[in-house]
N, C-alpha and C positions, 0 to 999 in steps of 0.2 A: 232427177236425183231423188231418191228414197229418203225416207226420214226413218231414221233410228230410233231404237227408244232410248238410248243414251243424251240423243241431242232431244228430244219431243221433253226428257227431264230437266231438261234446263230452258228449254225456249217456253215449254206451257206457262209454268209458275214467273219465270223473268216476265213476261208479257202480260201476264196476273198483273204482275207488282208495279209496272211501269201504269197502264191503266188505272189503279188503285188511285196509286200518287196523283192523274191527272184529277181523277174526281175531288180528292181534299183539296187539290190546288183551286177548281172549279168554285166548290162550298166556300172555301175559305178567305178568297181573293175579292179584291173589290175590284171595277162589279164581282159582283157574284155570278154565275151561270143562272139563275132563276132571275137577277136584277136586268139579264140579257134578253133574258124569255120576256120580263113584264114590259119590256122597252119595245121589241116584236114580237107584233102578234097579226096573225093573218089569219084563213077560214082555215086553217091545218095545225090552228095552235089549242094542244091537249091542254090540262090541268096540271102544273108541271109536277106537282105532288103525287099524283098516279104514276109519272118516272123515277121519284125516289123510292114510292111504295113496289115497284115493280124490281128495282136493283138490287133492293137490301136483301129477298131470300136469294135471288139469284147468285149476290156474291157466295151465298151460306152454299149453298151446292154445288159451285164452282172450285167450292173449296174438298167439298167431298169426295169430286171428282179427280182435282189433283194429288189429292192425299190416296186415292185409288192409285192414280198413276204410279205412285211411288210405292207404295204396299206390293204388288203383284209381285211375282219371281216368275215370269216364264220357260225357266226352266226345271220349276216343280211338275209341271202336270201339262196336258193337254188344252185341259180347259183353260190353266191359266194363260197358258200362250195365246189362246182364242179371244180371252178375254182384254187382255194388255193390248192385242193388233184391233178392236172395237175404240179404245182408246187412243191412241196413237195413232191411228185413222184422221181423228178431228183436228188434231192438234196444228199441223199448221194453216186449217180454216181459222179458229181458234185464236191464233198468233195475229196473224193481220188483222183481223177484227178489232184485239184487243189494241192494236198501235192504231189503229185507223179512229177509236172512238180516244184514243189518247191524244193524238192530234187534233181531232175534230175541236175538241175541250179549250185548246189553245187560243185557234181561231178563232173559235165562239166567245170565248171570254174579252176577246179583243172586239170584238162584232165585226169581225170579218167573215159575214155572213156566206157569202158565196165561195169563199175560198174552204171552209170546213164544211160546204154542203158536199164539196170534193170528194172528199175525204168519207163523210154517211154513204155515199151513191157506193164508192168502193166496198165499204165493209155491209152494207145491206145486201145487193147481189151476190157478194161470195156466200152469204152466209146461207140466200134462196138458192145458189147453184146448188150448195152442199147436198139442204135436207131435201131437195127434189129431185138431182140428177146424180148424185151420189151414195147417201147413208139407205143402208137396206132397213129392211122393215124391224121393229124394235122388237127385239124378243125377252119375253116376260121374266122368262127365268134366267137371264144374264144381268147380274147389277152394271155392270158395264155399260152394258147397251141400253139399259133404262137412264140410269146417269146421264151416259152421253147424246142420248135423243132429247134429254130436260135441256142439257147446255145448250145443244146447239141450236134446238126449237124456240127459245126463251131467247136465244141472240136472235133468230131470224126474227121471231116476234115482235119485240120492240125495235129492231132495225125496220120495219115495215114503218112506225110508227115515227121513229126517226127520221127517215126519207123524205114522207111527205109532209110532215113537221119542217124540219129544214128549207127545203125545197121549199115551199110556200111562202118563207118568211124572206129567202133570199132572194126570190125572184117579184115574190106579188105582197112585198111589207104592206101592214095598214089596207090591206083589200080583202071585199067581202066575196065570196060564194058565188059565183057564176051559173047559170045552170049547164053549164060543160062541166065546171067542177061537180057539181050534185050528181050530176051523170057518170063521171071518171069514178067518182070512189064507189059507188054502188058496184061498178063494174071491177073494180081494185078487188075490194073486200069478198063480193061473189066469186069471183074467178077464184082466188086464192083458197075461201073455201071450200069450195069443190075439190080441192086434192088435197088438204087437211085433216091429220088425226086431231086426237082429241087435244095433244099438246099445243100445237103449231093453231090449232082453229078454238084453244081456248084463248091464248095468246091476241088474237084478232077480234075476236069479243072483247076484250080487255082496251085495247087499242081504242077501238068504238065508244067504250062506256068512256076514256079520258077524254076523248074529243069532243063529244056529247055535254061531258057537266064544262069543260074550257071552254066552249062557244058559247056555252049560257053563260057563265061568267064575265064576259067581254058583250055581254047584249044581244049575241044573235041567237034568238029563242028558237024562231022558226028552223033555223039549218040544225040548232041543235036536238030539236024535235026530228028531222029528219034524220041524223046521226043516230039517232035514239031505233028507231025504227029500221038502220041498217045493222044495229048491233042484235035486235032480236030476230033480221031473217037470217044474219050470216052464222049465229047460234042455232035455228034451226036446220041451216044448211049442213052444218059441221056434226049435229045429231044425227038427221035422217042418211049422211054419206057413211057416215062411220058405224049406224046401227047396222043399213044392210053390207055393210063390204068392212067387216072388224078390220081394225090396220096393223093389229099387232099378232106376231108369233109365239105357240111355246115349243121349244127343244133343247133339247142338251146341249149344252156345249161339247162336242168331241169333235175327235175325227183329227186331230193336228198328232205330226210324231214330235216326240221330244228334242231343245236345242242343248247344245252346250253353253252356249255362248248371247250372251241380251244381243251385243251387236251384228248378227242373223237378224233382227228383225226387223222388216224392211216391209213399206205396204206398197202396192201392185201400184197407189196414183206416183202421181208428179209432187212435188212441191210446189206448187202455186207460186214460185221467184217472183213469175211477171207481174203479181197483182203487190206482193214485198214492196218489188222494187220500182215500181209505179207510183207505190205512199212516197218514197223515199225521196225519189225524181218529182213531185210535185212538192213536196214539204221543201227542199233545197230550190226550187226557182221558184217558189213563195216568198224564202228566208231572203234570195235573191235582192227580188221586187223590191220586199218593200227594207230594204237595209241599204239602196241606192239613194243618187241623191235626184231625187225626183223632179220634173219641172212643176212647179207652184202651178195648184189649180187658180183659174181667169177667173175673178171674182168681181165685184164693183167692191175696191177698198175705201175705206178711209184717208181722205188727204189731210198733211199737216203742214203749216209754213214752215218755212227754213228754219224759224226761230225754235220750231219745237221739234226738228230734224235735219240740222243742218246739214249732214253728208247725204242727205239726200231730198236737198231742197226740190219742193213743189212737185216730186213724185210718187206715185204711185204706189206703193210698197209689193210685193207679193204678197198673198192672204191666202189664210187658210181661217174657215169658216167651221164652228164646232158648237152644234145646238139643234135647233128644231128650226124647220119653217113648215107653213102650214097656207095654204091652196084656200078658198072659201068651195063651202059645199056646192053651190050653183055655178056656173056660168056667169050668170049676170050679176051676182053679189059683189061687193064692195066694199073691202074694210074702211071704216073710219077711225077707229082707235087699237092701238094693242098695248098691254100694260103687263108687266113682270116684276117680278123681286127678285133678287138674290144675297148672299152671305156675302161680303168683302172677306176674299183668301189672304193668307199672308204672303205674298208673290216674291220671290227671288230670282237672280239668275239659276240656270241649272249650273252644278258647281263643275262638270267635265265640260262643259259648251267652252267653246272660241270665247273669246273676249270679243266686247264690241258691245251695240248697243241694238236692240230690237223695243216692240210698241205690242200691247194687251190691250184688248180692248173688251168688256161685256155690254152688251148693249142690243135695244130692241129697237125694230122698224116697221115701215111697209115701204111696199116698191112696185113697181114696175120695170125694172130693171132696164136700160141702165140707174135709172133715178130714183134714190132712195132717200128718205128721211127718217134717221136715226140720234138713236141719244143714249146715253150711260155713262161709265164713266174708262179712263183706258189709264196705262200703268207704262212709264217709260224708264227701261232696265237698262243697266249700263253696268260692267262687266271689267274689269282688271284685275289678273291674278286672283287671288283670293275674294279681293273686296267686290262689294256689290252696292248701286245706291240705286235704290227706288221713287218715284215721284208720282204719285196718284191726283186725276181731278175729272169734276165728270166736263161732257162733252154732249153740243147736239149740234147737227149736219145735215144738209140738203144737198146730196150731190150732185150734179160736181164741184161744186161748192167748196171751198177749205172748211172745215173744222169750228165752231167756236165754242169756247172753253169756259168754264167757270171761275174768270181770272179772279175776282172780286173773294173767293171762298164762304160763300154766300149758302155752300152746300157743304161741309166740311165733314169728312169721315173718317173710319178709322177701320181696323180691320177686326172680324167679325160681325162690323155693325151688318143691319138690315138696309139694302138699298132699293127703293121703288122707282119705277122708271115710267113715267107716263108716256106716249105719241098720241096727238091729236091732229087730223087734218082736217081745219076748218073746209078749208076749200083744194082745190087743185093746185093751188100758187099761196099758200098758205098753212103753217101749220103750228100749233106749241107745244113745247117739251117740258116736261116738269120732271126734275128727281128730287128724291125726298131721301131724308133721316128718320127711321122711324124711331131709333134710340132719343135722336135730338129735339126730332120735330120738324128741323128746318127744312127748306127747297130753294133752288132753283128753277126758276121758269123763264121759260125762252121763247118766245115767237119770232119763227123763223121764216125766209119767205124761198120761193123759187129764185135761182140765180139766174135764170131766164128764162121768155115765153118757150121754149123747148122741155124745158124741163119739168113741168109739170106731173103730179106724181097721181096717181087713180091705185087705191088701194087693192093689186091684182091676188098681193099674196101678204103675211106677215111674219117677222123672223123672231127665237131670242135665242142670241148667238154668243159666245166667246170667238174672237178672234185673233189670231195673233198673225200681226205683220213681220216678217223676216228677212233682213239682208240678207248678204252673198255668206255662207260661212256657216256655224252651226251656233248663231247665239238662240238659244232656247229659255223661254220662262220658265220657272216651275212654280204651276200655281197651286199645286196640290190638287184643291177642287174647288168648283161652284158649285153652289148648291140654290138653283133657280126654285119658284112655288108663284103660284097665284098667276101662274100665267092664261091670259084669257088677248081674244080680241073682240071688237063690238062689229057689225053689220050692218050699213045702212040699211033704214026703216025695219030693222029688227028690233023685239026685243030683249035683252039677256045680252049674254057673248055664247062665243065658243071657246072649246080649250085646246087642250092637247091628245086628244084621243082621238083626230084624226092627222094629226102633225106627224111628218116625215121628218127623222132623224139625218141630222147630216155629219160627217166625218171628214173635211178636206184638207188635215193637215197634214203637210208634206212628212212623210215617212207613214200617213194611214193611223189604223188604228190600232196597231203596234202602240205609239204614242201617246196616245187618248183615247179617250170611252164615254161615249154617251149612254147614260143612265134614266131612263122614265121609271120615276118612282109612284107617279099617280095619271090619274087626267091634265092634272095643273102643274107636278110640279117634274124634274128632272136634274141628273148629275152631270156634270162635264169633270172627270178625271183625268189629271195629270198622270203618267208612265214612267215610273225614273230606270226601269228594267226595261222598258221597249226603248228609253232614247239611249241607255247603254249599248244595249244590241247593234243599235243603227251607229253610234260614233265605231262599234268593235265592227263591223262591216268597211266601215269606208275607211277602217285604219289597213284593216287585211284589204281593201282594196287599191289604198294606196301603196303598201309594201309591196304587192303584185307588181304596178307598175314599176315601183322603185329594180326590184329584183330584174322586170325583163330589161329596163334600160343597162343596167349595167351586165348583163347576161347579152346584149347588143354590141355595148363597149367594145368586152371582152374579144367578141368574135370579131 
């Protein structure tokens, strides 16, 4: 199917403007898209500043470019027909790209990392099929074709940088430089400029120079020294190619006979549908996924007695886990303490959720899993019609152990206050818990033991988590956010702690992170956001999903 200039004037600018929209949405949303970037970061993570400094002239000429588009009359002159089919050429490269970095934006703000790298891999290839196996060589005296070799070299350029940016962080979070990797990109960045003009291989210098000052930024000096050093040979690469073999032409635009009519023009490709309807086909069994009612990830939850759960005495609840945990650097290291703070939210039921009752809990630990010893404080919601009652106290646990509470209010809070949360493991069969007021002053301290010789806990890993336990049905908290700081843990015969700068974010609340967002604001400290637009989605999913069924049963009746 041919593209029209009639349809290329409405799908370029529509695709513009849809793209536009995701970036404000991006900047303006909490997270933000740069609060996603500082939360992941791997050996492929730029300066994210070099991508806003890279966008902003780009939109300016995209916009020149469409304002061409619409200016031309092809059926003034020769040339201009020559010149409108240079434009309308690109246009539905152009298109898919623009939805592909539109969605990408979605998923990424959610940190749904590997689902929006989907989405980069698509719009980067089309964009390298274009300028390499399709756009002819740029000629000097066509504004057309200078325009349109800026757009679409400027798209494949940052989509280079895209790729491996993404790809890095979805697959290798929180890991450094390999030397397979130090090998791959020297070999990336060479390959590519060896068949680069001066646009497309300024583009890849640029790419270099953001990766370069990003890796120093994050500590890695030495790989950034070496990024450094591949952005000055793949600049000499893209000089001495383009000195002896110039890439660009001049001539006239002639040589076409006159149309009557705009819709004659039609260019010699395809439409690219497959690579359309491919976004489309994965954005819809995305929406799918995560809008089902998913089975609750296997977690070691929190037990509470009948007394503080009665419809579900002395079980287990389903958990979903949404925080950090963090690994010790060696092998044979050994946490002994981990300590955190956070903000007390104002927590409510969410107000479209089921009625019923569900369990919050923020709280740090270490483990060995099954066996963990944990403490903070947890939030029990209860849900009728409009009304909602909430009951807050903190809590420290050795599992599988039940729960014990701070009946006494010995530690009494309120919401905003500052909560500290000490773990200390004297021993393997031993451990005490302290939460503190830092408004009040006051604590809680608890020495807690192993519920038996099995249970013993060796500090393999440490968490600071929010978690919320879930019955059958969609009773949902809304906690707004936590807002976690001062997270560190200690190391035997260390000494100092460590923090959060090499902590893996985790996301396992059923519906994803549609629902919630983890936020790394620093080394120490980080967000856990509530969704009230991702748990809408998800109730407006299982509503269309249950009218499905409703419809075929009685569509069964019938027949």
């Amino acid at each position: 199917m041919g593209v029209s200039l009639s349809t290329a004037r409405w799908l370029a600018p529509l695709s513009f403007g849809i793209d536009f929209a995701a970036q404000q949405y991006g900047l303006l949303s909490t997270p933000s898209m740069k609060d996603v970037h500082d939360a992941n970061l791997s050996f492929w993570s730029p300066q994210p500043f070099f991508i806003g400094g890279f966008f902003f002239p780009q939109q300016l000429i995209q916009l020149a470019w469409l304002y061409r588009l619409y200016k031309l009359d092809p059926r003034k002159s020769d040339k201009d027909r020559k010149e409108v089919e240079t434009i309308v050429d690109f246009v539905p490269y152009y298109a898919v790209g623009n939805l592909c970095i539109a969605t990408w934006m979605v998923f990424w703000n959610s940190s749904n990392l590997k689902t929006s790298n989907i989405f980069v891999v698509i719009n980067s290839l089309t964009q390298l099929y274009y300028i390499f196996a399709r756009q002819p060589p740029m000629n000097t005296k066509s504004t057309s074709s200078v325009l349109t070799h800026i757009v679409s070299k400027t798209f494949a350029g940052i989509g280079v940088l895209d790729l491996l940016h993404n790809g890095s962080v979805a697959y290798f979070n929180h890991e450094g430089p390999s030397m397979a990797v130090k090998v791959v990109t020297g070999l990336i960045f060479g390959g590519l400029a060896s068949g680069s003009d001066w646009i497309f291989g300024g583009c890849l210098v640029y790419d270099l120079i953001a990766l370069t000052v990003g890796q120093r930024q994050i500590g890695q000096a030495g790989w950034s020294n070496l990024l450094g050093v591949f952005a000055v040979a793949t600049a000499g690469i893209v000089t001495a190619k383009n000195w002896i073999r110039p890439p660009y032409v001049k001539h006239d635009v002639v040589g076409y006979e006159e149309v009557t009519s705009t819709e004659d023009i039609h260019q010699t490709m395809k439409f690219p549908l497959h690579l359309l309807l491919l976004t489309l086909t994965i954005l819809s069994a995305s929406t799918t996924v995560t809008s089902s009612k998913l089975p609750p990830p296997k977690h070691p939850s929190i037990k509470l007695s009948s007394q503080d759960a009665p419809q579900y005495a002395s079980e287990e609840y389903p958990a979903a886990w949404i925080g950090h945990i963090l690994y010790p650097p060696l092998p044979t290291d050994i946490f002994t303490w981990v300590f955190g703070s956070f903000v007390v939210p104002n927590v409510t039921a969410f107000p479209y959720g089921a009625d019923g009752h569900n369990l919050l809990f923020a709280w740090v630990g270490l483990d060995n899993g099954p066996q963990i010893v944990q403490a903070g404080i947890y939030f029990s919601i209860h849900k009728r019609g409009n009304g909602t009652s909430v009951t807050s106290v903190g809590f420290a646990e050795w599992l599988p152990d039940f729960a014990e509470k701070d009946d006494n209010q010995e530690f009494p809070f309120e919401v905003v206050d500052q909560v500290t949360v000490l773990v200390q493991v004297e021993s393997p069969v031993t451990a005490t818990c302290t939460l503190g007021n830092v408004r009040t002053g006051k604590q809680w301290v608890k020495t807690i033991k192993a519920p038996d010789a099995g249970s013993w806990v060796r500090g393999a890993q440490v968490e600071w988590v929010v978690e919320e336990q879930i019955p059958p049905g969609m009773q949902v908290a809304d906690f707004k956010m936590f807002k976690w700081s001062n997270c560190r843990a200690g190391i035997a015969g260390r000494k100092g702690y460590v923090d959060l700068e090499n902590a893996m974010p985790r996301n396992d609340r059923v519906g994803g992170s549609i629902r919630t967002a983890v936020v790394k604001k620093g080394r120490g400290e980080f967000d856990v956001v509530f969704k009230k637009l991702g748990c809408l989605l998800i109730l407006l999913g299982r509503l269309l999903a249950l009218l499905d069924r409703e419809v075929g049963a009685w569509l069964e009746f019938l027949q």
